[in-house]
VOBAFI-539167 format. One record per residue: residue in three letters; y, x, z of N, C-alpha, C, O, CB in turn. Coordinates in nm, 3 decimals. Glycine has a CB too. Layout:
// residues N
R   residu       n_Y       n_X       n_Z      ca_Y      ca_X      ca_Z       c_Y       c_X       c_Z       o_Y       o_X       o_Z      cb_Y      cb_X      cb_Z
R      ALA         Y         X         Z         Y         X         Z         Y         X         Z         Y         X         Z         Y         X         Z
...
//
This chain:
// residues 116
R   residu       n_Y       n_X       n_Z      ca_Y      ca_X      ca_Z       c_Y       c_X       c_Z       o_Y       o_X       o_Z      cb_Y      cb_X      cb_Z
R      UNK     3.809    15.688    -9.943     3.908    15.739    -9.849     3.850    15.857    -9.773     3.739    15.855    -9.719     3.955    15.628    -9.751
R      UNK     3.927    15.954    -9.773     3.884    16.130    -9.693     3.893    16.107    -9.583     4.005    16.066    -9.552     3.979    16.274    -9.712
R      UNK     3.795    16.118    -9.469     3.782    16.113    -9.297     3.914    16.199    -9.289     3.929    16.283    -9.379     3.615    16.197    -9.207
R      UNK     4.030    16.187    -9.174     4.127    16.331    -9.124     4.022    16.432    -9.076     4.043    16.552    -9.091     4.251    16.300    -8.976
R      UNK     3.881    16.377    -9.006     3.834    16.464    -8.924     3.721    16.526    -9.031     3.610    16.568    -8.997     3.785    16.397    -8.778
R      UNK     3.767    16.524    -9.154     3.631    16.637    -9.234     3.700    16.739    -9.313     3.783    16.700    -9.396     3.512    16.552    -9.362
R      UNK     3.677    16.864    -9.299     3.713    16.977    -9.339     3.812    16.928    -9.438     3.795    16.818    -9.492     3.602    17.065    -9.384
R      UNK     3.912    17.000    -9.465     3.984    17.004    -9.585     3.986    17.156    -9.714     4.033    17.263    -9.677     4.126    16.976    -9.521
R      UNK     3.940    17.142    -9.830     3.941    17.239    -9.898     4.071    17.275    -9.949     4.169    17.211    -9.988     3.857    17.223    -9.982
R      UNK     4.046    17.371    -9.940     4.240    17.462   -10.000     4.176    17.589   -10.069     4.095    17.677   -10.038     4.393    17.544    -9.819
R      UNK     4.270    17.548   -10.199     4.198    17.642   -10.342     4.369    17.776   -10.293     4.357    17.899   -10.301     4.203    17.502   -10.599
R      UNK     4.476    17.719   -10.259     4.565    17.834   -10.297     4.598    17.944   -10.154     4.504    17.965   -10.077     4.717    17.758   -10.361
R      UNK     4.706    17.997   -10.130     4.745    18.055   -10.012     4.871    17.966    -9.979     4.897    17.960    -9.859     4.773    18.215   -10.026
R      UNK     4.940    17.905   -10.051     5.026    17.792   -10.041     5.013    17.687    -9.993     5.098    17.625    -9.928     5.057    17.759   -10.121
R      UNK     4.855    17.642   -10.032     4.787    17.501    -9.977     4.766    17.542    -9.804     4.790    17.470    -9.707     4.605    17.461   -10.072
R      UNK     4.709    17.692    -9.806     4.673    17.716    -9.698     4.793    17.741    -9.590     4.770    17.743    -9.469     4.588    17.815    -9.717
R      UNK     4.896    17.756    -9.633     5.053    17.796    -9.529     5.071    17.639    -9.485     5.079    17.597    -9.370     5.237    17.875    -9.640
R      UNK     5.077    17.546    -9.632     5.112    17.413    -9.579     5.017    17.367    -9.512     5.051    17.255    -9.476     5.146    17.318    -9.667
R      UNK     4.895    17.397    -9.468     4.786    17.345    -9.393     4.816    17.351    -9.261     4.830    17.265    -9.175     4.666    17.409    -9.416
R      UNK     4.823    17.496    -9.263     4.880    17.535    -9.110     4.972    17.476    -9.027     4.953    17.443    -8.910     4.934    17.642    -9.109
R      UNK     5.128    17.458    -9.127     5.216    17.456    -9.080     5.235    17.264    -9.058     5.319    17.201    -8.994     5.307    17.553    -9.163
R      UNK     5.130    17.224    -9.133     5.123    17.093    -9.052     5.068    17.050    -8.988     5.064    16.927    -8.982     5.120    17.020    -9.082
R      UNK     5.009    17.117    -8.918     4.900    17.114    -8.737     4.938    17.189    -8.642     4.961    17.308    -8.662     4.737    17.171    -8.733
R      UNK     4.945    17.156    -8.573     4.935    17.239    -8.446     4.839    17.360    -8.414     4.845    17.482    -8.400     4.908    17.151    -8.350
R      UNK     4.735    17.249    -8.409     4.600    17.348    -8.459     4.521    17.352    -8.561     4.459    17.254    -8.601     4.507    17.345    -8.388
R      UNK     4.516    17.463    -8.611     4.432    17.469    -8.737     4.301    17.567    -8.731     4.334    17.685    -8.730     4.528    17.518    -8.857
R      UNK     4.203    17.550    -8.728     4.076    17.671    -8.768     4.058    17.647    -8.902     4.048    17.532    -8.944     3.914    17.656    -8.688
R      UNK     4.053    17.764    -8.990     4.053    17.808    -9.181     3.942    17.901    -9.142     3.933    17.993    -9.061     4.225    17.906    -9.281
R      UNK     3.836    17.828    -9.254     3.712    17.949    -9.293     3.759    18.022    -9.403     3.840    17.996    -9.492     3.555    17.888    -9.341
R      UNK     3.716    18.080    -9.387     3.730    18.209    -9.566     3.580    18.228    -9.543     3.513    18.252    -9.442     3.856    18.427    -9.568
R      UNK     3.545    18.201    -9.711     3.420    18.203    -9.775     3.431    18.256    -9.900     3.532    18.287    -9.963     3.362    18.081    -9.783
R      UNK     3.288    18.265    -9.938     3.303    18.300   -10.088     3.191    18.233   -10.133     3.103    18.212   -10.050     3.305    18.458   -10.131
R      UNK     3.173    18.194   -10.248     3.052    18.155   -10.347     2.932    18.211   -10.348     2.930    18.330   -10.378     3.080    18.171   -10.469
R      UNK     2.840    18.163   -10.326     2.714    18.246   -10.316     2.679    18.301   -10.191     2.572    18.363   -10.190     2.718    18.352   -10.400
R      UNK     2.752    18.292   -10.069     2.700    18.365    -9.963     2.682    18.249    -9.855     2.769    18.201    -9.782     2.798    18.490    -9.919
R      UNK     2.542    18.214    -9.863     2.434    18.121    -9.819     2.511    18.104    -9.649     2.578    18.001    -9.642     2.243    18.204    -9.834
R      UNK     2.511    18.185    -9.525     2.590    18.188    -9.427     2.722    18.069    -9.428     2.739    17.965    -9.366     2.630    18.330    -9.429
R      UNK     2.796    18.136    -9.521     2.936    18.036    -9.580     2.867    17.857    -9.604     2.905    17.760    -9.539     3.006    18.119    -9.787
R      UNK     2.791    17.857    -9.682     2.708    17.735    -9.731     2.684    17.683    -9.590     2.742    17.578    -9.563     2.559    17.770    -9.826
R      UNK     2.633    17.719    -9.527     2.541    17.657    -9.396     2.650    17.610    -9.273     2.631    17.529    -9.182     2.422    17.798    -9.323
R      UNK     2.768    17.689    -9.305     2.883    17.679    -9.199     2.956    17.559    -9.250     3.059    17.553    -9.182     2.987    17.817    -9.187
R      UNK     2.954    17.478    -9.321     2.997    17.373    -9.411     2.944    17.286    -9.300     2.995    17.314    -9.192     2.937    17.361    -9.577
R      UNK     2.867    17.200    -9.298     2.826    17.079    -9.218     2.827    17.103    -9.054     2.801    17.007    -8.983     2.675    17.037    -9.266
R      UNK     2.862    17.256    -8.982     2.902    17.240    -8.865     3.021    17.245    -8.886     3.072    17.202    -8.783     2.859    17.315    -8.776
R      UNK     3.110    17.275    -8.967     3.258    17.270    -8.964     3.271    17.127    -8.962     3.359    17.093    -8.883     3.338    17.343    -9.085
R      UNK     3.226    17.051    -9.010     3.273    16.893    -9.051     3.221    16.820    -8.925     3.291    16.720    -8.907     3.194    16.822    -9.210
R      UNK     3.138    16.831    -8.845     3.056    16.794    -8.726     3.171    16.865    -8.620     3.217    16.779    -8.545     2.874    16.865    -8.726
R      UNK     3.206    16.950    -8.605     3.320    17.054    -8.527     3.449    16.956    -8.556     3.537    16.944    -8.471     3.343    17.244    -8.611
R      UNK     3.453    16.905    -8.650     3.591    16.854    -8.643     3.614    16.689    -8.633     3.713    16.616    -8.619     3.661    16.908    -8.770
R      UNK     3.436    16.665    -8.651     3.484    16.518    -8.625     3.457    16.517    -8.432     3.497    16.416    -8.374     3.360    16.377    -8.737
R      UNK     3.403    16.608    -8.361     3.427    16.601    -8.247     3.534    16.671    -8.190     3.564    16.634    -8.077     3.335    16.622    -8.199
R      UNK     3.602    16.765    -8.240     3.722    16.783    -8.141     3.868    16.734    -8.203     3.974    16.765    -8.150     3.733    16.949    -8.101
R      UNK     3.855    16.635    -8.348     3.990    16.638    -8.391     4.081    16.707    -8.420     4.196    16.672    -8.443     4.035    16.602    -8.347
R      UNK     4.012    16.871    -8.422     4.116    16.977    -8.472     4.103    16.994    -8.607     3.994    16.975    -8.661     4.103    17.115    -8.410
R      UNK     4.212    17.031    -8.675     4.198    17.028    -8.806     4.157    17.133    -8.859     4.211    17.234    -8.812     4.293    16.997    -8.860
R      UNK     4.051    17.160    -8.971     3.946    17.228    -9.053     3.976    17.246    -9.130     3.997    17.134    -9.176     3.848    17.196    -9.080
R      UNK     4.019    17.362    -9.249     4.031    17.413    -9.361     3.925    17.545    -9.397     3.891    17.647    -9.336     4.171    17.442    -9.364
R      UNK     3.895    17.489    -9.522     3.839    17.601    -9.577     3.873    17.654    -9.716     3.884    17.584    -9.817     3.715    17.582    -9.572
R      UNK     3.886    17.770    -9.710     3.959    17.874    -9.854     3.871    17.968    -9.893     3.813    18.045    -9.817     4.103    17.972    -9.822
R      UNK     3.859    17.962   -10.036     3.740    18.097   -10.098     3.918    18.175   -10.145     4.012    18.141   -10.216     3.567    18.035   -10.302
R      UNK     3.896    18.252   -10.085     3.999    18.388   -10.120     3.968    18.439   -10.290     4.044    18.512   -10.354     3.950    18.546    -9.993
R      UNK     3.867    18.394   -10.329     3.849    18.502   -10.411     3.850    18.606   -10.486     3.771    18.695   -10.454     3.841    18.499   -10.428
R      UNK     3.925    18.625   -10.590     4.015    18.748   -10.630     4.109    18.799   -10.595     4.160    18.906   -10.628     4.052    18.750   -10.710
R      UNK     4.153    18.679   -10.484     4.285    18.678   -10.440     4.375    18.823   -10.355     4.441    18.800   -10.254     4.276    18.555   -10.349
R      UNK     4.368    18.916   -10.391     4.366    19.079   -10.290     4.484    19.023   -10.224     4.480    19.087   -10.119     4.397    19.272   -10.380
R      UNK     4.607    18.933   -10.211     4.732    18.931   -10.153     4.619    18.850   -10.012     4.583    18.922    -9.919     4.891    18.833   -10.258
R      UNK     4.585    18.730   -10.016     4.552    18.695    -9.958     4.378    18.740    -9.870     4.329    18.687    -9.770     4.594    18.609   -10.015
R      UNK     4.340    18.819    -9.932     4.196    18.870    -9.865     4.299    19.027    -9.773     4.260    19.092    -9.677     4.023    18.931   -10.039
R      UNK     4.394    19.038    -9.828     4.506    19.148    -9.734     4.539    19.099    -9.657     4.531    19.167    -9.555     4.628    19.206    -9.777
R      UNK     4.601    18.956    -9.634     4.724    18.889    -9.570     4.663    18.889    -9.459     4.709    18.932    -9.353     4.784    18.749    -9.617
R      UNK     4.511    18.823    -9.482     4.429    18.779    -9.363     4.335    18.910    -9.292     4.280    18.888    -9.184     4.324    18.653    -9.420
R      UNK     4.321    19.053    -9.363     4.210    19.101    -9.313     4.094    19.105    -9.350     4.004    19.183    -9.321     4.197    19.068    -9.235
R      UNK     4.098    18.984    -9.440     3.936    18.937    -9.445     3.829    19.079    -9.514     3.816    19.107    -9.633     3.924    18.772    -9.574
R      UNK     3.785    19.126    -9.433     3.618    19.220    -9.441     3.502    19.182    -9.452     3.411    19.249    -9.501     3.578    19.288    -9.341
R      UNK     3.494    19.077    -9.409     3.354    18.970    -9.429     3.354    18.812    -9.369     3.417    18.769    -9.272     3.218    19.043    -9.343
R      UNK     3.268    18.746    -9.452     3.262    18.604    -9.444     3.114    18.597    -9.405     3.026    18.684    -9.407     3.306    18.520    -9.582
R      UNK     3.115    18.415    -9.355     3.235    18.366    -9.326     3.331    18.421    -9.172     3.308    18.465    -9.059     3.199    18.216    -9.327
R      UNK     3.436    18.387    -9.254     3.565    18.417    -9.097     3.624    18.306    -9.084     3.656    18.235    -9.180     3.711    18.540    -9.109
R      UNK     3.647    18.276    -8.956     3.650    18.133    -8.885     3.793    18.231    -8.830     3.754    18.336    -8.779     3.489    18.058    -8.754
R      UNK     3.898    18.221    -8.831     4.095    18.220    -8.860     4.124    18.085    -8.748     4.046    17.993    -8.774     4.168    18.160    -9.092
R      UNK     4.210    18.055    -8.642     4.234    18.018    -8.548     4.399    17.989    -8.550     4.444    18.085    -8.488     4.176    18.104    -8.463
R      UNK     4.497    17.914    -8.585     4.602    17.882    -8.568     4.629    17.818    -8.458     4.544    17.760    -8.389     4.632    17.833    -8.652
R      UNK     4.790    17.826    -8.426     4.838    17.759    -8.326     4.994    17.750    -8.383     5.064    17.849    -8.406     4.809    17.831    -8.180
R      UNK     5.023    17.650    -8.397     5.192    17.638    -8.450     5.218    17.742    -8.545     5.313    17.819    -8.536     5.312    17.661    -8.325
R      UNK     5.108    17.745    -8.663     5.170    17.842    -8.754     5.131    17.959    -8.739     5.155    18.010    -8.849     5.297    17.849    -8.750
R      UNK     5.071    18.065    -8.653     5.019    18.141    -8.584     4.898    18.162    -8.591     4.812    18.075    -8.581     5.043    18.123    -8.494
R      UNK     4.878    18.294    -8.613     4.723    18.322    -8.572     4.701    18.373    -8.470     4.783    18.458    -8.434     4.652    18.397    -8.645
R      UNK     4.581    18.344    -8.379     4.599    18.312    -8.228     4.443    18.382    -8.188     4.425    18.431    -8.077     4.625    18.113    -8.185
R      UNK     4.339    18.380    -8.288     4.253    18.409    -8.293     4.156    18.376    -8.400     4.157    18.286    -8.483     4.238    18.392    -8.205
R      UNK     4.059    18.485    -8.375     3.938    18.462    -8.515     3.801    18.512    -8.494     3.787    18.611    -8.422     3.981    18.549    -8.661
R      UNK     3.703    18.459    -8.545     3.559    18.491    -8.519     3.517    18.515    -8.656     3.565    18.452    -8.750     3.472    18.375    -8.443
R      UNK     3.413    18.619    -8.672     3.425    18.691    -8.742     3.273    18.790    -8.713     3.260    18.913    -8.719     3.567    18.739    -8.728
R      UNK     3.163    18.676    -8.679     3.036    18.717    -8.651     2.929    18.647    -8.709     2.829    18.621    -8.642     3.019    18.717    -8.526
R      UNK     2.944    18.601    -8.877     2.841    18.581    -8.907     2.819    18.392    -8.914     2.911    18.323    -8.870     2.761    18.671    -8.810
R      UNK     2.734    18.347    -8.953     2.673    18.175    -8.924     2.741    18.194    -8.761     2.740    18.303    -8.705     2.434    18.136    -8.935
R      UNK     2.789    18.087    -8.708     2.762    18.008    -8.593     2.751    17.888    -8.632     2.764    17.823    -8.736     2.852    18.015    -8.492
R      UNK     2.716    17.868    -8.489     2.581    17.690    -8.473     2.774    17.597    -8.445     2.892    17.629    -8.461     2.379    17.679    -8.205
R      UNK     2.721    17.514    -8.414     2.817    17.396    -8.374     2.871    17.432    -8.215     2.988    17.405    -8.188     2.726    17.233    -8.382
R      UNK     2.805    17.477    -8.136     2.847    17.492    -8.004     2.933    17.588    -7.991     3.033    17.577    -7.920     2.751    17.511    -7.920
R      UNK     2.903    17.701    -8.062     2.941    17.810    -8.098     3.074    17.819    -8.122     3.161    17.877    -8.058     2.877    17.844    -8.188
R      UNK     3.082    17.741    -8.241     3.248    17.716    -8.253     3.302    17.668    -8.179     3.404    17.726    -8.142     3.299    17.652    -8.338
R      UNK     3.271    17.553    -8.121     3.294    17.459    -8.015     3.371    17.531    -7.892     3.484    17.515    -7.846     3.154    17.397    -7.970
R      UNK     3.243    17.637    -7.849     3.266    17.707    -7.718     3.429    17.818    -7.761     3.519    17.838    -7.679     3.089    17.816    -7.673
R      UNK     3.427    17.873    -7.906     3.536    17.932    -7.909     3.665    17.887    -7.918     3.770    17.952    -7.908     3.525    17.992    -7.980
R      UNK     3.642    17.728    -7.944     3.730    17.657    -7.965     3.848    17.631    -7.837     3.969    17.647    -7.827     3.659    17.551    -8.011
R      UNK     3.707    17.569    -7.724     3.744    17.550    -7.601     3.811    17.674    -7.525     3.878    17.662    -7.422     3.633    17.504    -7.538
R      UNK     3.783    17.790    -7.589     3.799    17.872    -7.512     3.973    17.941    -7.533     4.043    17.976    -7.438     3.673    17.960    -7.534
R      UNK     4.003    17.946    -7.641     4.147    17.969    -7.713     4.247    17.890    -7.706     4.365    17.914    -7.681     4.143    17.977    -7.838
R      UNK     4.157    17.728    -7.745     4.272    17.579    -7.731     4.233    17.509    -7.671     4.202    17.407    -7.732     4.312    17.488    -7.835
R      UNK     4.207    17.508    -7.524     4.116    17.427    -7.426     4.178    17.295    -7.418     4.114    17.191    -7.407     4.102    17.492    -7.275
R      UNK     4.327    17.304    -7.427     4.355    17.142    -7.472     4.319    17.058    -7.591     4.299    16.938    -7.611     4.479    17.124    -7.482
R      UNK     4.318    17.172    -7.664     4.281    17.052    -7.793     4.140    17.025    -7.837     4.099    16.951    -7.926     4.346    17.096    -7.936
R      UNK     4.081    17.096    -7.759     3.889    17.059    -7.720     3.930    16.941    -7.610     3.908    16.825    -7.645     3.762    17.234    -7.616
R      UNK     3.979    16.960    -7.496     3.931    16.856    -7.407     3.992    16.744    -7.423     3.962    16.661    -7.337     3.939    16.884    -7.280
R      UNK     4.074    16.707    -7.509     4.150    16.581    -7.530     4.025    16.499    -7.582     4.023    16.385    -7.534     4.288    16.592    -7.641
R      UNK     3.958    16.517    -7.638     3.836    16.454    -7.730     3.747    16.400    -7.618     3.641    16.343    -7.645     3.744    16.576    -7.837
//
């Protein structure tokens, strides 16, 4: 049985709309294969979400140009910030630690950090 509170992988841009649009809040990494940063952001995403209960997706864009357009994406990993469907905010600096996210978390959706 899959924890709710451990990342969820989403291979399409479809998986990723229905991700969204069934949370309130959603943070989506975009990664790619091979870029060690992306790798390392894996076990604070899953640690990030079993403490604040917000829901975690992660998507390799890869060839995908509709969706590496849709989003912007210039470099990974990018940590993408929903709110009812919405993008609300995004970080977009490289590895962060667990607090890191945490602190951006609190800082955008301070309710849905402090409910936890």
């Amino acid at each position: 049985m899959t924890s709710p509170n451990k990342p969820r992988q989403l291979e399409t841009g479809d998986e990723l709309d229905e991700f969204v649009a069934t949370h309130d809040v959603a943070l989506v990494e975009f990664y790619t294969s091979g870029c060690a940063m992306c790798q390392a952001m894996e076990p604070v995403l899953g640690n990030v979400a079993r403490a604040t209960d917000i829901a975690i997706g992660m998507i390799n864009p890869r060839d995908d140009a509709d969706l590496v357009g849709r989003f912007n994406v210039q470099s990974v990993p990018l940590l993408v910030l929903f709110e009812d469907g919405t993008e609300t905010a995004r970080l977009a600096d490289g590895f962060q630690g667990g607090d890191a996210v945490t602190e951006f978390l609190a800082t955008n959706v301070p309710d849905a950090v402090d409910a936890t």
